[in-house]
N, C-alpha and C positions, 0 to 999 in steps of 0.2 A: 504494500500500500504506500503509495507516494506521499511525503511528509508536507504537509502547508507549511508553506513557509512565513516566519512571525512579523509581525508588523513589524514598520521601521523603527518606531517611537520604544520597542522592547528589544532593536538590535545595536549593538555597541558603535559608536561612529568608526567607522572603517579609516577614515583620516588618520584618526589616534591613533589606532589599532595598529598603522602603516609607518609612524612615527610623524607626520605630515601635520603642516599647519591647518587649520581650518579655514576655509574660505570665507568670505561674506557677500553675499550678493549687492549687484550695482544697482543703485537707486531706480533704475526703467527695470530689475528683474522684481526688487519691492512692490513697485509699480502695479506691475502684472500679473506677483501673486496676490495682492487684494482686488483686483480685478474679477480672476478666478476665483476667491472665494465671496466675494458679491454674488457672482453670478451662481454661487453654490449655496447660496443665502447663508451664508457666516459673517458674523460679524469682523472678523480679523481671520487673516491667515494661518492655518496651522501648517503643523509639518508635513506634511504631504505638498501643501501648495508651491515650500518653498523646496521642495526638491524638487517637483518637475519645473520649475522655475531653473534651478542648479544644472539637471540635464540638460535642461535648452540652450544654457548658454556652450556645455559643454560639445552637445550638437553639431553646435553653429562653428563652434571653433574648428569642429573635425574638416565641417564640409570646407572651411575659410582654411584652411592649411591642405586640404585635396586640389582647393583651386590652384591657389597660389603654386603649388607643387605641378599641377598640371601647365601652367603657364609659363613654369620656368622650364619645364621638360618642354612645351610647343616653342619656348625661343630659343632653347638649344638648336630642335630640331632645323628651323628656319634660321640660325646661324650658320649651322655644317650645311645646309643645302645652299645657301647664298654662295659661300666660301666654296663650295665643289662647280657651282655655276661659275663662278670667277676663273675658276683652277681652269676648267672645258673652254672658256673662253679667250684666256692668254693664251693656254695651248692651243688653240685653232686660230689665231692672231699668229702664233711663231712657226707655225707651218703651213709652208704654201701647199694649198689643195694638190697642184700638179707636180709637188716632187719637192723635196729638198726643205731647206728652211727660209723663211720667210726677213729681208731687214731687222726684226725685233726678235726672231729666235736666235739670229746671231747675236743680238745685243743682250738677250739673258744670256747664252753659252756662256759670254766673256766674264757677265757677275758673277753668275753659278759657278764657275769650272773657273773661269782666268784664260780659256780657249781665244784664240783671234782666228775667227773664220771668215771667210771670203769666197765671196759666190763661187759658182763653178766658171770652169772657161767654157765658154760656146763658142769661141770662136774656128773657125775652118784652121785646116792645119797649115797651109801655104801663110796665115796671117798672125802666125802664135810665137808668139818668144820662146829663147830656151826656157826660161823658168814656166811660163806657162806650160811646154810641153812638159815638166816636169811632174808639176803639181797633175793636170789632167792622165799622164800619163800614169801615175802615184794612185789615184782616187781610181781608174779604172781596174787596174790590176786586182788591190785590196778590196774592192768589193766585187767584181768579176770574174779573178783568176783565183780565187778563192778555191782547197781540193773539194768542202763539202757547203753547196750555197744554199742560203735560206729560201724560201719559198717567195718564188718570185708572182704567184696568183692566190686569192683569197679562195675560201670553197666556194663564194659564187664567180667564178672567173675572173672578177676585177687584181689590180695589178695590185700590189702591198708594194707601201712605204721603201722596200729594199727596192723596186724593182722602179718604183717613179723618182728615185735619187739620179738617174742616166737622162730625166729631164732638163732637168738642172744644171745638169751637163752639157747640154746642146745633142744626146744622143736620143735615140728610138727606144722607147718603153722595153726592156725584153720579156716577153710570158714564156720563153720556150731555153731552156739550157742552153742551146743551140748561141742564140743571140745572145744569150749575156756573154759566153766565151767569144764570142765575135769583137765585140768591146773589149773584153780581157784582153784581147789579140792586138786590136790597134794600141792601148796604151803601153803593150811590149814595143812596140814599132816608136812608140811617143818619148818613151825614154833609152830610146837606142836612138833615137835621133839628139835627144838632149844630150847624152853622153859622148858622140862625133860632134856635137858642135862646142861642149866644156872643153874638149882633148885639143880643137884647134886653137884655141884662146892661148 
């Protein structure tokens, strides 16, 4: 048989019991427990009024620290997502869609790293300096003549990042092994031309 349990007025104050000071309620909770016991036709408040009086306020406080708690967790959330926005957008600022890096992604390289980059050569070989055939001829080999090369198409056929860096260059997209050793090939040719023109100097 399940035991009733005693009224409050014949149980020990739990405050004390816990070592705890005793609260007093705020003049609008006095307020509103002789409200309630008007309307319960008493003339004054007894204990029961002013405990659910006590809970209410305890209530409010729960639901007012869930918000507040909830509101700092939705500006977290809309901080990392601004700042991931930001992130998606310098990066698609420092890379050019068609190959290579963009003005401003060479300009972070240099903060980031201390790198000094500089566009690729496109220009025709009849019009190239030695140091340009050097460099173009440098950039082809290392990403062309490579024994094991990355994947130069995505699984829907489009070209990846590795494969649209030869734009940049002034050369032809390669999707097929075939053409990226083709390029490998001229930049052997690029720096065997660079090295008979250092030897005459």
């Amino acid at each position: 048989m399940a035991r009733t349990p005693r009224a409050p007025w014949k149980r020990a104050n739990p405050r004390k019991r816990a070592g705890k000071a005793s609260k007093q309620l705020t003049p609008a909770q006095k307020s509103a427990a002789k409200a309630r016991a008007r309307r319960a036709g008493r003339r004054y408040p007894n204990l029961v009024d002013n405990m659910r009086m006590a809970a209410k306020k305890t209530s409010k406080a729960r639901k007012s620290a869930k918000k507040r708690s909830a509101k700092k967790i939705r500006k977290r959330a809309e901080k990392k997502t601004a700042k991931s926005s930001r992130k998606r957008t310098a990066s698609a600022r420092e890379k050019d869609p068609r190959g290579g890096l963009t003005a401003a992604g060479r300009k972070a390289f240099a903060r980031k790293q201390g790198a000094h980059l500089r566009p690729g050569v496109t220009r025709k070989e009849s019009e190239m300096t030695p140091q340009e055939m050097r460099r173009k001829g440098s950039w082809a080999v290392r990403f062309y003549g490579r024994a094991k090369l990355p994947p130069l198409v995505d699984a829907n056929g489009r070209p990846t990042r590795h494969a649209l860096s030869a734009h940049a260059w002034g050369e032809p997209v390669p999707k097929t092994v075939a053409a990226a050793r083709r390029i490998a090939a001229k930049g052997e040719r690029l720096l065997a031309r660079y090295r008979r023109a250092k030897a005459k100097v």
